[in-house]
C-alpha positions in Angstrom: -29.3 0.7 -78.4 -28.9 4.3 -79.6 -31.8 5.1 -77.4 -30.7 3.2 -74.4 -27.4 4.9 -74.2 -29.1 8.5 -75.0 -31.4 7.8 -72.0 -28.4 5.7 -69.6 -29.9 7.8 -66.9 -33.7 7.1 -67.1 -32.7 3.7 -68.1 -31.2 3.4 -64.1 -33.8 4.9 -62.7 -36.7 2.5 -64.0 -34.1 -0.4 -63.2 -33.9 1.0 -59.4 -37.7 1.3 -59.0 -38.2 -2.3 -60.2 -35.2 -3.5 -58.3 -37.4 -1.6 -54.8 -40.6 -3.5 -55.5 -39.0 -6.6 -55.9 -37.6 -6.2 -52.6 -40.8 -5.1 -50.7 -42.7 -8.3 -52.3 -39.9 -10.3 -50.6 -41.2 -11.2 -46.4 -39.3 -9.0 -43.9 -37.1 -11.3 -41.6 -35.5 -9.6 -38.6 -32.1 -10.1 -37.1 -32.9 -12.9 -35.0 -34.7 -14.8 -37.4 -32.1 -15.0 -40.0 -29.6 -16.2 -37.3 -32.2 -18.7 -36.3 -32.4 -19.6 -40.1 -28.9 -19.6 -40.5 -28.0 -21.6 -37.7 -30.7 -24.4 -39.1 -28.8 -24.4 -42.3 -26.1 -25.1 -40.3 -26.7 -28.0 -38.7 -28.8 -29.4 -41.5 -25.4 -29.5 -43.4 -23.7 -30.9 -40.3 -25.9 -33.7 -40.7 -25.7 -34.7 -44.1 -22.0 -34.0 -43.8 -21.6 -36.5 -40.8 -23.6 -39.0 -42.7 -21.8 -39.0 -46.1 -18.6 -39.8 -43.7 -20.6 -42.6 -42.2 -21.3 -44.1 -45.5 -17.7 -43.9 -46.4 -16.4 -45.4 -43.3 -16.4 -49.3 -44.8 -14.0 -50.4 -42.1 -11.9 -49.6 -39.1 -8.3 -49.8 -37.6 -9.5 -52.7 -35.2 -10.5 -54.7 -38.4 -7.7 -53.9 -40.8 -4.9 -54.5 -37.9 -6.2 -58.4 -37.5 -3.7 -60.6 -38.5 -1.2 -58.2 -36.6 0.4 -60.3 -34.0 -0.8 -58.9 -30.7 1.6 -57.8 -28.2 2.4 -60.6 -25.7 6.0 -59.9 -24.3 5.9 -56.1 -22.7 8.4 -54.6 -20.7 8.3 -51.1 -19.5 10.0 -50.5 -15.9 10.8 -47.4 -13.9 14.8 -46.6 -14.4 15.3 -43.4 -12.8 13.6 -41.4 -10.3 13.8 -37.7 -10.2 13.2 -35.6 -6.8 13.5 -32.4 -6.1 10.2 -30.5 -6.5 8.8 -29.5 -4.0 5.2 -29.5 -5.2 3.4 -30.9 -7.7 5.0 -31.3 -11.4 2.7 -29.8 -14.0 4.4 -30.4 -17.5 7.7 -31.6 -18.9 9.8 -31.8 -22.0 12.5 -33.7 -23.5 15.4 -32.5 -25.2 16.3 -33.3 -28.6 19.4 -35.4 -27.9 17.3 -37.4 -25.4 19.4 -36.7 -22.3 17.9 -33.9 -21.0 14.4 -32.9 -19.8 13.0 -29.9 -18.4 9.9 -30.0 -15.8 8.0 -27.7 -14.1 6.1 -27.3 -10.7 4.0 -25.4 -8.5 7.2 -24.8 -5.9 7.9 -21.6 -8.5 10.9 -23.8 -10.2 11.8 -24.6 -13.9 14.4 -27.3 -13.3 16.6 -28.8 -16.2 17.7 -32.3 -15.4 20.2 -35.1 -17.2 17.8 -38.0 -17.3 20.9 -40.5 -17.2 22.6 -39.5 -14.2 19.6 -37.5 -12.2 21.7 -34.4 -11.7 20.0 -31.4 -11.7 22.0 -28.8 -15.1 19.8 -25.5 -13.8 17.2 -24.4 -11.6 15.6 -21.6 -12.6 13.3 -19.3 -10.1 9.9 -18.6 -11.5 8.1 -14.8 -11.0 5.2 -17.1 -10.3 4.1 -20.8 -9.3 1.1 -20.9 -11.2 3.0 -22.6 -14.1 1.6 -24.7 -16.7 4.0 -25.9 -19.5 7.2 -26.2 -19.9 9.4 -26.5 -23.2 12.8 -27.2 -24.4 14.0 -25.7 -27.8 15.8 -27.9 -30.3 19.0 -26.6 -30.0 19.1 -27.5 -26.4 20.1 -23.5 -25.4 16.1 -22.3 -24.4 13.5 -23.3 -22.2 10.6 -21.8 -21.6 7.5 -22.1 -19.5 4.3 -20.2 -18.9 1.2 -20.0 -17.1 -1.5 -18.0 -15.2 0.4 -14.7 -15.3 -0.5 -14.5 -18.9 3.4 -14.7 -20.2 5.7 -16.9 -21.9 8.9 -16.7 -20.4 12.2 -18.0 -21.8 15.6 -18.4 -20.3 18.9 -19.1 -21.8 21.1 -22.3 -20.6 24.8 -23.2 -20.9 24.7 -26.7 -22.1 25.2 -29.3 -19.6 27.0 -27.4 -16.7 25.9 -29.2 -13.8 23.5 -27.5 -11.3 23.6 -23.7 -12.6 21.3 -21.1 -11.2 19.4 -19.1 -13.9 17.9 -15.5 -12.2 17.1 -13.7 -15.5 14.9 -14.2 -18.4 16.1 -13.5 -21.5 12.6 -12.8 -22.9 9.4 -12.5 -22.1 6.2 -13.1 -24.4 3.2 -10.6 -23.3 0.3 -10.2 -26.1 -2.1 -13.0 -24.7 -5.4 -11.5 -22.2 -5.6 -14.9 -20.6 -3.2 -18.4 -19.3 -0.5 -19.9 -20.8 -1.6 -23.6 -21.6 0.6 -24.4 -24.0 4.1 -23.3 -25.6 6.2 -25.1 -27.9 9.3 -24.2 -29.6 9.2 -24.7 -33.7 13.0 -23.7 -33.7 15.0 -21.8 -31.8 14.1 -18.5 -33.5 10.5 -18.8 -33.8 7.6 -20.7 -30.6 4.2 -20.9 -30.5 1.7 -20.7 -27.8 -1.8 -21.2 -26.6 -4.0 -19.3 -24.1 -7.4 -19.5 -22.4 -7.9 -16.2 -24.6 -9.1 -18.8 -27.7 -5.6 -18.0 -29.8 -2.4 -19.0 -30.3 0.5 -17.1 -31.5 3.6 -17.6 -33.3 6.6 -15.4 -31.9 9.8 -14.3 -33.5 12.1 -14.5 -30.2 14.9 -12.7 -31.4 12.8 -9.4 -30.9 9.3 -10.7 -29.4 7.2 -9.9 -31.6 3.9 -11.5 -32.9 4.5 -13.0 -36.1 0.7 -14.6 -36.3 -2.4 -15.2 -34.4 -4.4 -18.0 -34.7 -7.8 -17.4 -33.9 -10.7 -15.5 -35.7 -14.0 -17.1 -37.4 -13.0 -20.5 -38.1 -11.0 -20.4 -34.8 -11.7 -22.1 -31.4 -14.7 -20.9 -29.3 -13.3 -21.7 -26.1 -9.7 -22.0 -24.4 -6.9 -23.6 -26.2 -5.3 -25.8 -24.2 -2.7 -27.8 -26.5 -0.8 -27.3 -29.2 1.5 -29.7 -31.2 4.0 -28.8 -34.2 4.5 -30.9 -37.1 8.3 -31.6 -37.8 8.7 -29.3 -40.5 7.2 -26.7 -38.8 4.9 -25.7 -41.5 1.6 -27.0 -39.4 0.2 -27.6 -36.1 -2.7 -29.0 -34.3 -4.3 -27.7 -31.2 -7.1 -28.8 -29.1 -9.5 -26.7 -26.9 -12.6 -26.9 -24.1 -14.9 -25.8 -27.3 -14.6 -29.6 -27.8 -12.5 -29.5 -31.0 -9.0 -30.2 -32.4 -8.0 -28.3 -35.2 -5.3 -28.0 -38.0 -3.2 -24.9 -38.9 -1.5 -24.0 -41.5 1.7 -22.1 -40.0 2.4 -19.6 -42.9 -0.9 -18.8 -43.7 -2.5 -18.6 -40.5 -5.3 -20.1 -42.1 -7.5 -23.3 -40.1 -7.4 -25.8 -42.8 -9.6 -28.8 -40.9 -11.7 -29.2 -37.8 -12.3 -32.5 -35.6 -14.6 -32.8 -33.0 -15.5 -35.4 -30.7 -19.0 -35.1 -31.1 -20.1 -33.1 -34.4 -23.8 -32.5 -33.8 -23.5 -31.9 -30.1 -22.7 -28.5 -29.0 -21.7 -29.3 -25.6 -18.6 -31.5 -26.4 -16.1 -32.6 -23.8 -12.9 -30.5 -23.3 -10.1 -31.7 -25.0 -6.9 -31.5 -22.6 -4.0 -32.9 -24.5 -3.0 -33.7 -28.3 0.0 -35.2 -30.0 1.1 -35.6 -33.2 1.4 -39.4 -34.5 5.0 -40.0 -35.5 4.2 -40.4 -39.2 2.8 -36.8 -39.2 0.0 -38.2 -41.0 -2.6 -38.5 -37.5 -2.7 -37.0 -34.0 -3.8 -38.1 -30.8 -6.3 -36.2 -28.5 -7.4 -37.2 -25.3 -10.6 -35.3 -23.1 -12.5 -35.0 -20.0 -14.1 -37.9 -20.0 -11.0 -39.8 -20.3 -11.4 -40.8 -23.7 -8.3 -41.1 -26.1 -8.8 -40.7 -30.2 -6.3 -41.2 -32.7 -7.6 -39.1 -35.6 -6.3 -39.4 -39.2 -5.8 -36.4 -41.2 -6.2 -38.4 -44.7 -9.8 -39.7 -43.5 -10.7 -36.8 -41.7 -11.7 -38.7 -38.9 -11.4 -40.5 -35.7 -9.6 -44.0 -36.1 -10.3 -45.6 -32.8 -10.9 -44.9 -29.2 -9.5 -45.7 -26.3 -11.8 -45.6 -23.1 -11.1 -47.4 -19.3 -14.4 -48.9 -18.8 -14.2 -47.7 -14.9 -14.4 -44.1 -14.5 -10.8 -42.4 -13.7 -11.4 -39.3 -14.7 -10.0 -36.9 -17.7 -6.8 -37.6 -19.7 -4.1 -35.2 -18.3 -1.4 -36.0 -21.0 -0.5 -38.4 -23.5 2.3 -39.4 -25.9 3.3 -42.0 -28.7 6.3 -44.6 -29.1 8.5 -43.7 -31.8 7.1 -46.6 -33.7 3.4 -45.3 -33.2 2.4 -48.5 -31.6 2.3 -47.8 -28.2 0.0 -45.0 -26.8 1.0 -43.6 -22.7 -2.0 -41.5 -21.4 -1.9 -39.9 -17.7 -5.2 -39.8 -16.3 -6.8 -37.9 -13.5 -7.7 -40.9 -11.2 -5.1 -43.2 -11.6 -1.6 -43.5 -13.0 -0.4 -43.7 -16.6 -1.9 -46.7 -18.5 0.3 -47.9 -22.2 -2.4 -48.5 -25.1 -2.3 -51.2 -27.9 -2.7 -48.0 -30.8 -3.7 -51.0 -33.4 -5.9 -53.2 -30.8 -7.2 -51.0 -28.8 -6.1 -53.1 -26.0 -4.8 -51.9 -22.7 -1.2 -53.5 -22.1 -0.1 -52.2 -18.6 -0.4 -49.6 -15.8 2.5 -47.8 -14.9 1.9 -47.5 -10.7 4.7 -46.2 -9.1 3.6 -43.1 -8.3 1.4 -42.6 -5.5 -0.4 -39.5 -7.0 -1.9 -38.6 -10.8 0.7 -38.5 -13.7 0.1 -34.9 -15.0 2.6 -34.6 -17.8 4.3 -37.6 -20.1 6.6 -37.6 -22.5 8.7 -39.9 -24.9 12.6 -39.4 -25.5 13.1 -38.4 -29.3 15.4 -41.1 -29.6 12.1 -43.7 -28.5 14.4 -45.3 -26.1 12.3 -43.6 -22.5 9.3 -42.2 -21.6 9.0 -39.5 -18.8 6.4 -39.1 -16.2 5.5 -36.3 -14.3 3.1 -36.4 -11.3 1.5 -34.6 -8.1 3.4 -36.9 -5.9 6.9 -34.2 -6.9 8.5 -36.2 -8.7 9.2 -37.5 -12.0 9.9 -40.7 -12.8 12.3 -42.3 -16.2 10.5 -45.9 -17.6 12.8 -48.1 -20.0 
């Protein structure tokens, strides 16, 4: 030992030269091959991952929900009808006390609206028409909206003051290099957002900054196009056109969980809408193929599907009772169709409008749903 430490130096220098040989004998891979190799790995893990869930999968929600009475006496009419647009309605969102809603439409308006009476509170002129969401903050003071001019753009309200004209913004969101798809309010200080520039962002409106971005190696590889926020704010789920939904964790920025519709195929079908399940404890996605999955956070899968067996194109939009029982999905083709969420069953079509139903929504309070549609209008069911 004496030795060793009186010679430290030759020592390291017999240890190098050993340590070199060993790594000539080794076969020199280049780049390309060790990505190839890598990627192999990859899916080879996919595989057995995908199959070990397969084993574990002893039943499913059809099965376990059979002595559930099935629904036999359903009544969901159109109430109220909302025109004013002049062009098609692309989103909308319900206030917290259920009264109000806020929609949006390619006429370049954001219009704020008392679902009981149908009068109009604001109208608000948008910079451009190319507007994809829309969003009303908790407190009922804020909305915002956003779209293809790359900002999120909030505006200030007085309450219910009947047909007020809002000119100015009060603040505008500019980080993201592509769309506004998405943009939801987590409370009145603090929203979040998705763009077609694979984030999304959380936002400290008081001075606009960035708090977080979501993106980054376990991120999305395509455009996010939906986000939804947990009611604690301390999580949210998004969806993208990579194919997959995925879970957040809020403080940590961190992606927690991944879902995708089809795990060992690399050319999975945008996903266009998601939704968390009341409980908290699933979500609802729906894609381009016009597909609907609830997915369950616990089982770390899909629970059932909910496909149209004639082709009416991709889910625009979807939303759940307050009870969870009841699925509404808006679909390219054809109007909004209400979903048995245990059954799987279809219950009814909601056909009064004479165009797609682009945006839904249900009132907090469970008592309405809202649907938005290319025909300009927007229609209240009860």
């Amino acid at each position: 030992a004496a030795a060793r430490r009186s010679t430290g130096g030759e020592w390291q220098g017999i240890d190098e030269t050993l340590r070199e040989k060993c790594i000539d004998r080794r076969p020199q891979m280049s780049f390309q091959e060790q990505l190839v190799a890598a990627r192999a790995r990859c899916e080879k893990l996919k595989k057995e991952l995908e199959a070990h869930k397969r084993e574990r999968r002893d039943t499913n929600l059809r099965e376990e929900s059979g002595a559930v009475p099935d629904i036999h006496r359903f009544r969901l009419d159109s109430r109220r009808h909302l025109r004013d647009h002049a062009s098609k309605v692309y989103a909308l969102h319900w206030s917290q006390d259920s009264r109000n809603l806020c929609s949006a439409s390619q006429d370049g308006r954001l219009i704020v609206w008392n679902a009981l009476t149908t009068y109009k509170i604001a109208t608000i002129p948008l910079r451009s028409v190319w507007v994809m969401t829309c969003a009303y903050s908790p407190g009922g003071t804020l909305v915002a909206c956003g779209g293809l001019d790359n900002h999120c753009t909030i505006f200030k309200i007085k309450g219910n003051a009947r047909d007020t004209q809002v000119q100015k913004p009060s603040r505008e969101l500019s980080h993201h290099t592509g769309y506004i798809s998405c943009c939801r309010f987590c409370t009145d200080q603090y929203m979040l957002t998705s763009s077609g520039d694979m984030s999304c962002i959380l936002w400290d409106l008081e001075d606009g900054k960035v708090l977080t971005k979501y993106a980054g190696p376990r991120g999305h590889c395509g455009d996010v196009m939906c986000v939804s926020v947990d009611k604690e704010a301390t999580a949210f789920v998004s969806g993208s056109c990579d194919g997959s939904c995925k879970l957040w964790d809020i403080r940590s920025g961190e992606c927690s969980r991944t879902f995708k519709n089809s795990p060992l195929d690399p050319n999975s079908l945008d996903i266009n809408t998601i939704q968390y399940f009341p409980s908290y404890g699933a979500f609802g996605s729906g894609d381009d193929k016009g597909n609907c999955r609830l997915w369950d956070l616990r089982a770390d899968g899909p629970l059932m599907e909910y496909s149209l067996m004639d082709d009416r194109g991709g889910v625009t939009s979807i939303a759940f009772s307050k009870s969870g029982r009841l699925l509404f999905a808006g679909y390219d083709e054809h109007p909004a169709v209400v979903w048995d969420v245990l059954k799987g069953d279809m219950l009814k079509n909601l056909d009064k409008h004479t165009d797609r139903a682009s945006a839904l929504a249900t009132a907090p309070d469970g008592f309405a749903l809202a649907t938005g549609s290319w025909d300009y209008s927007i229609r209240i069911w009860a």
